[in-house]
N, C-alpha and C positions, 0 to 999 in steps of 0.2 A: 881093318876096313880100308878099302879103295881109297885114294884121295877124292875122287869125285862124290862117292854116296859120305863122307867126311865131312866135304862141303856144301852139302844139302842138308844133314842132317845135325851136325853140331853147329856149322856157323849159322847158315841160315835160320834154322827153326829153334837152337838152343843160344844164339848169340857169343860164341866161343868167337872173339875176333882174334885172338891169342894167336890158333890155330892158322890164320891165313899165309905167317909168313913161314909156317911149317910147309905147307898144303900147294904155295903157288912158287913159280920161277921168278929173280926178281924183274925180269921181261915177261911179265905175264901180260896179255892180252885180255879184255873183256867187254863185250859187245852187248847193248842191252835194249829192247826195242822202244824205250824210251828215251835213251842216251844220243844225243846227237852226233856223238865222238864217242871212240871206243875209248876204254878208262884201260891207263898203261902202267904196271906196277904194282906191288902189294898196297903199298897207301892209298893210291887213287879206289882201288875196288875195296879195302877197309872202309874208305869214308863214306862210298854207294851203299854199303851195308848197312852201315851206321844210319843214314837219310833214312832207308825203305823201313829200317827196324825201327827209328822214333816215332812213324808213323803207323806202324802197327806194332807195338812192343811182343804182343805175343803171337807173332808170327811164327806158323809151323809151315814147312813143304814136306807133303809126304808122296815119297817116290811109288809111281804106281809102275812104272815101267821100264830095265834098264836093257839097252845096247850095247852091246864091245867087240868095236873090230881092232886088231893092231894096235893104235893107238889114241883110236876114237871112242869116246862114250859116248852114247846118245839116252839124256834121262826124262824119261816121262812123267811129271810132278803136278800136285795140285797142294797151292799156298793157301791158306786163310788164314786169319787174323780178326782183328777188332781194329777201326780205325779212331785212334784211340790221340792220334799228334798230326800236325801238320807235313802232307806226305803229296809231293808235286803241287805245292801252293793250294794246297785245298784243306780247307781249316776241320778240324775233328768234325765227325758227323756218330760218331759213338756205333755205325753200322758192323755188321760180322760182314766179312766179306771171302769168298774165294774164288779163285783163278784156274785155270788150266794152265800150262807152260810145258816147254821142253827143251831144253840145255842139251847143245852141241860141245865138247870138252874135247882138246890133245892132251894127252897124258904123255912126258918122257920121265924115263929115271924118276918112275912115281910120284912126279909134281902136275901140275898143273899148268899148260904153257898159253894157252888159249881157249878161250868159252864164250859161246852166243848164245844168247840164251832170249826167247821170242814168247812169249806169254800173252793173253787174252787183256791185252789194256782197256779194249773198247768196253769188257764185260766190268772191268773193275769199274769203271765212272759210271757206267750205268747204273751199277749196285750204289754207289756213292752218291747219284744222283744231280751229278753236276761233272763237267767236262773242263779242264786247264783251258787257258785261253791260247789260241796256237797264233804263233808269230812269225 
């Protein structure tokens, strides 16, 4: 399997964080439409992982859609989960919840060098019922 459908489907949805420093470059780039700053590194986006996954533990993305030019994937994903931990300052609300999202990824020498990845936030706090406070 791809390193991209890799990293949608065993990290993301199965919690293999093992995998990440297989799967990325240690200059990985990763861009997230909730992150302020791009997260630079296998540890920085391990510990993104780590955050989104205590907050919904059984979080799955299941790929509805994949892109490949040269060294571009483009994956068309829908996550749910159970909000289940405290996940962007928002205290369990025990809701099922799911997103739309799509992951821009460079792939060299089958790693993973950079990824932005833009997904439906406005829809999750609505499902959640309450919005983070913006500063």
């Amino acid at each position: 399997m791809d390193p991209v459908h890799l990293l949608v489907r065993a990290v993301w949805s199965a919690g293999d964080l093992a995998l990440i420093d297989e799967l990325v470059t240690d200059d990985y780039v990763h861009s997230d439409v909730l992150l302020p700053d791009s997260l630079e590194g296998p540890a920085a986006f391990r510990e993104w992982v780590e955050t989104v996954r205590e907050g919904t533990p059984d979080m799955t993305k299941t790929v509805r859609e994949t892109y490949v030019d040269d060294d571009t994937a483009i994956v068309v994903y829908t996550a749910s989960g159970t909000h289940e931990g405290d996940i962007f300052g928002i205290a369990p609300t025990g809701r099922s919840i799911e997103v739309d999202g799509v992951v821009v990824s460079r792939v060299t020498n089958g790693r993973l060098v950079e990824s932005t990845d833009v997904w439906d936030a406005f829809g999750l706090f609505a499902q959640l019922g309450t919005f983070p406070e913006v500063r």
